[in-house]
N, C-alpha and C positions, 0 to 999 in steps of 0.2 A: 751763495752770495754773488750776485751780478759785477761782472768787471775784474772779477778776480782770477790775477792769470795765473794757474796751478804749473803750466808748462815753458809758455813762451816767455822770453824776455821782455821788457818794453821800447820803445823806439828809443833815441837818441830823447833829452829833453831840450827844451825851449833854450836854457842857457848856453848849452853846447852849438845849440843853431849861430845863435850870434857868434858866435866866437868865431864859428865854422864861414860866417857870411861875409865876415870882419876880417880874416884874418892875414888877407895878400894888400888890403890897402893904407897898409903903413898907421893907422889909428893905433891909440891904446883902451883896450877894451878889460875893463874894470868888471868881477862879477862878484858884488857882496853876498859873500858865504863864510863858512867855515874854515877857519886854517886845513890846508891840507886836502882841498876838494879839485883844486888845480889838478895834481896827480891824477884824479880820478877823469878829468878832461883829457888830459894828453895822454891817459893809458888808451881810452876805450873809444875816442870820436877823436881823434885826429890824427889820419895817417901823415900830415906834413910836419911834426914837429920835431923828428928829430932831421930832417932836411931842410929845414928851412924857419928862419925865424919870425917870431913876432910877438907883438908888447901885448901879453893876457897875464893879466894881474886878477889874484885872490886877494879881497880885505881883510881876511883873517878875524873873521866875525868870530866874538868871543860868548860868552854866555851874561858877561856883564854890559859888556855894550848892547845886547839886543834889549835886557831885561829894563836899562835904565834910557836906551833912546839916545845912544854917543852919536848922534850922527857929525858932529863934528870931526872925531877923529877919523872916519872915512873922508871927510872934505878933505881934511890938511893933506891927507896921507894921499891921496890924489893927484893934490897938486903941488906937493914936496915931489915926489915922482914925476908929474909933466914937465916940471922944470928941470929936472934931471935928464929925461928920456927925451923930452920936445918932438911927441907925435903930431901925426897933422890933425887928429882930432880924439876927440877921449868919448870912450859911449861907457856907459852903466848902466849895468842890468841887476837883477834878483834872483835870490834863491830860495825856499818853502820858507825860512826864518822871516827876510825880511818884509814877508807879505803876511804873514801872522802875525808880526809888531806894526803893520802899517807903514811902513815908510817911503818917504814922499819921495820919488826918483826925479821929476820934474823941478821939487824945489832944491834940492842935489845938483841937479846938470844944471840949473841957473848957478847958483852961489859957485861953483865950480869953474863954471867959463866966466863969471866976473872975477875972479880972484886968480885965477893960471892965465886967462885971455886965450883962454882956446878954446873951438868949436866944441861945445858938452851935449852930446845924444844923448836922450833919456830914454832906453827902451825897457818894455816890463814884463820881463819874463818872471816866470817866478820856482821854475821846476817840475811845474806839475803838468803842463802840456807838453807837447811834440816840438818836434826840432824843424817842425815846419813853421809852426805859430812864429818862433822866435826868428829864425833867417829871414822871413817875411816881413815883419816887422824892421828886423835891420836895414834890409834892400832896398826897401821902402822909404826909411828916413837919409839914407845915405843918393839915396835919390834925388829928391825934394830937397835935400839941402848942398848937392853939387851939380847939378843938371844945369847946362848954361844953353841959353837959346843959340844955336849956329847955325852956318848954312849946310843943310845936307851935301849928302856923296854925292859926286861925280856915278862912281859907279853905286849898285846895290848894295848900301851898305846895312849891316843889321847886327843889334846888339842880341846878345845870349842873354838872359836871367832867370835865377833859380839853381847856376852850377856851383856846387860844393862837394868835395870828397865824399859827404855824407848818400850822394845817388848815385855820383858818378865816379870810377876808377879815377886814378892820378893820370896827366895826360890826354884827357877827355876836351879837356880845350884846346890842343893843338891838332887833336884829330876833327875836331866840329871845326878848326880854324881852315883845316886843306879841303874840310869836303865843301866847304862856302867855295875858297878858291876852285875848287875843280867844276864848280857852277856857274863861276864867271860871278861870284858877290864877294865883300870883303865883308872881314870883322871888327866894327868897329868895338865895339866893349862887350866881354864874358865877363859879366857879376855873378860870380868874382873869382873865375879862374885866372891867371893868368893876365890878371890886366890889372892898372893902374887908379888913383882918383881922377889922375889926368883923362886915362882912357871916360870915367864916368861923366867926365864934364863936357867931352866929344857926345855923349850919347844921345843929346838927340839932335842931330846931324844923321843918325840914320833912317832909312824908309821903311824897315820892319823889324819889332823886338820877335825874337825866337822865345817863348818859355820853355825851357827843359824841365821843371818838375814846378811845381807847387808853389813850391817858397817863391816863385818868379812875380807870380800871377799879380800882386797886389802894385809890385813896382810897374810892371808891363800895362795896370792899368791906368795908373795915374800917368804914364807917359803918353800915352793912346788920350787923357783927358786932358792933359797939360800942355800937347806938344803936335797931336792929332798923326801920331804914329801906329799904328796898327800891329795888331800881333797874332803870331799864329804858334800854337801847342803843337809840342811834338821833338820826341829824341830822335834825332834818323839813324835807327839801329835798320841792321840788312841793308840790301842794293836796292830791291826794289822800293820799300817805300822811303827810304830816303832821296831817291829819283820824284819821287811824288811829292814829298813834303818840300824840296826845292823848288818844284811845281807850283806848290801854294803859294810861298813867299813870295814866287816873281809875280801871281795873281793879287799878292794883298797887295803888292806897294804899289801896282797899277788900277789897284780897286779905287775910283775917286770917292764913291758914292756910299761907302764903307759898311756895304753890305757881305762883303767877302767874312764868312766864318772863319774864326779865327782854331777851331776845332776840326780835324781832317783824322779823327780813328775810328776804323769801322767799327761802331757799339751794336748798330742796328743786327737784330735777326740772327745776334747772336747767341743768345738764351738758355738753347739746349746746345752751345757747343761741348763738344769733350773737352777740351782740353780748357785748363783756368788757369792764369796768371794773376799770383798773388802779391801786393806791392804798391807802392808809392803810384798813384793816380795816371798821370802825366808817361813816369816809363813803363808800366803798367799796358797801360792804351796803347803809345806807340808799338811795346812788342807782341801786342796780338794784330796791331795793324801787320808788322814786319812779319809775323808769320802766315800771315793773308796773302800779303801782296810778293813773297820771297819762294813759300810753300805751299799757298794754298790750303793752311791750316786754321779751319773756324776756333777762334780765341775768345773766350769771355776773361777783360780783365776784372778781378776784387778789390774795390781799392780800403785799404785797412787804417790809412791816413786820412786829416781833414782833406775835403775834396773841392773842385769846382763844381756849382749846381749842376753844367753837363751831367758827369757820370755818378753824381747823386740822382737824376732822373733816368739815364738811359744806360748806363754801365752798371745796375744793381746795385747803387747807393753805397755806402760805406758801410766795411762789419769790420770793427775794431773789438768787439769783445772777444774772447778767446772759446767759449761756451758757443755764441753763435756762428763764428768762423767753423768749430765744429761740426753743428748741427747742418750747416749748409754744407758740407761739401759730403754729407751724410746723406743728406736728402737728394744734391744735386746729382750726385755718383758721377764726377768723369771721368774719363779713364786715363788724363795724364794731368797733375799738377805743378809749373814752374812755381818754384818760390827760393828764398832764403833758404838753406839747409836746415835750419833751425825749425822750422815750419813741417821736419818730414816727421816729427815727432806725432802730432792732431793727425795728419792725412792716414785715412787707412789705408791696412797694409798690400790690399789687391791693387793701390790705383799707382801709376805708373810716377814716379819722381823723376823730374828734374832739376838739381842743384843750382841758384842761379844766386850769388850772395850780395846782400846788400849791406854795406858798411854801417848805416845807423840802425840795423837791428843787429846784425852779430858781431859788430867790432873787426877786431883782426882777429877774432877766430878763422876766419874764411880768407883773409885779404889776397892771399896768396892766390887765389883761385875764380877772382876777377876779372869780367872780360869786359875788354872794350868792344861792343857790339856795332860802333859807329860806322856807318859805310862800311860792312865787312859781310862776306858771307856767314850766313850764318846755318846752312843745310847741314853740314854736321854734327854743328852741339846742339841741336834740337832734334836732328834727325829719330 
């Protein structure tokens, strides 16, 4: 049977993305499900919660409210709790239930913000996609609905988007924050490490958004269309291409003519490299560029995530089934595979592993064993 993963676990889902995308700017983020699915969120996708808090509410979907259509008693319960809690803005998303009884999230987030008088985001996850579909979606409306026109930076300013615990270690936006400073740019908004709605409503006052992974891509574009801000891909893991990728930015936000690519990883000519990196698109690419441009190691990244057309055409397209992620690295034979731990299960046993864990596929299994690759050498743990 196709799709069927006999080994690997699955990514984070769609609802956990929001939560994860949502969850530093002070919003209450409602996800109609099952009593008791909350736990299942803060076990296994969210390393901030027992440090740090925030308003993620279950509705407590029952088996009679779905069968008879109570959508009422989620309205009340909504905004009996906004009145209580007074977030700055309330989003509600889905889970497999409420997309097999139909229910209308749009007409929800209306009657909700007329009745509380607070901002109601309507986003539609539903459980069965990736934790990218869902952040993407969040970034995206949380954008469009607080992005104010300003006057740009003095200096090079540029917003991050696409960071969430789910790609990147805890602390990843203070270290993207010193390697901007060490380049002579500042930061203005990491959506959504580390920053504010305030921070969101500065964001375009900057001259280049950054995307770090995927989930960025959708916000990065409508700012690039709304606000005629440009954006460049790319984590800057290692010294060297992080020196490069700083390279780009100072190039995009001098680019008038907005011809400057907003993609700077070496895909090309890479084909029969040895060595594969398996993983989220965006850190993926940067760390075969970082091991190019650091070691001088030919990287082909796989990316197992929905992707950008780029490395759907020239990084050998996405393989998300577990049968063909097999098959390919059977056929391709390299002789060293980075991935998730998780992943060392499929790879055979002649080809060389390197342990590299990503949070929304193995949880805290791994957490501990997390590296912040940003502006750091990195010739030893790959060596």
């Amino acid at each position: 049977m196709k799709n069927v993963s006999r080994i690997l676990p699955l990514y984070t889902a769609d609802t956990s993305g929001v939560c994860s995308a949502l969850y530093e700017l002070g919003g209450m983020t409602v996800v109609h499900d099952a009593s008791g699915c909350n736990s299942t969120y803060t076990t296994h996708d969210e390393p901030r919660w027992y440090d740090m808090r925030s308003k993620i509410y279950i509705s407590a979907l029952t088996e009679l409210d779905a069968v008879m259509g109570n959508d009422e008693k989620l309205i009340s319960d909504i905004v009996s709790c906004a009145a209580d809690q007074e977030p700055e803005f309330i989003a509600v998303c889905g889970s497999p239930m409420p997309m097999m009884t139909g229910v209308d999230f749009d007409a929800i987030a209306a009657e909700v913000a007329d009745r509380s008088g607070i901002r109601t985001i309507p986003l539609h996850t539903n459980g069965t996609r990736s934790y990218i579909e869902g952040a993407s979606e969040a970034f995206l409306e949380i954008v469009k609905a607080y992005a104010r026109e300003c006057h740009r930076t003095e200096r090079l300013g540029v917003n991050v988007f696409g960071a969430t615990p789910l790609d990147l270690p805890l602390g990843s936006d203070q270290s993207l924050r010193r390697w901007l400073e060490e380049n002579g740019m500042e930061l203005v908004c990491c959506l959504a490490m580390g920053s504010s709605l305030e921070d969101v409503r500065r964001a375009p006052s900057a001259r280049v958004d950054l995307v770090v992974s995927q989930s960025g891509m959708a916000a990065a574009e409508y700012m690039k269309e709304k606000y005629g801000i440009p954006y460049v891909c790319g984590v800057p893991f290692g010294k060297g291409f992080a020196k490069h990728l700083a390279g780009h930015i100072r190039s995009a936000a001098c680019d008038t003519s907005g011809s400057c690519p907003p993609f700077v990883l070496p895909c090309d000519g890479f084909d029969d490299a040895d060595t594969v990196v398996i993983g989220e698109s965006i850190s993926a690419g940067s760390l075969t560029a970082a091991l190019w441009f650091d070691m001088k190691i030919a990287a082909k990244p796989v990316c197992t995530l929905e992707s950008h057309r780029f490395f759907c055409r020239r990084a050998g397209g996405v393989i998300s089934a577990e049968e063909d992620l097999e098959a390919y690295l059977s056929g391709h034979k390299p002789g060293t595979v980075i991935a998730d731990p998780l992943y060392r299960y499929i790879v055979p046993r002649d080809v060389k592993f390197i342990p590299l864990p990503h949070f929304a596929f193995s949880g805290r299994c791994f957490q501990r064993d997390m590296r912040d690759l940003i502006n750091t050498e990195i010739k030893e743990y790959f060596k």
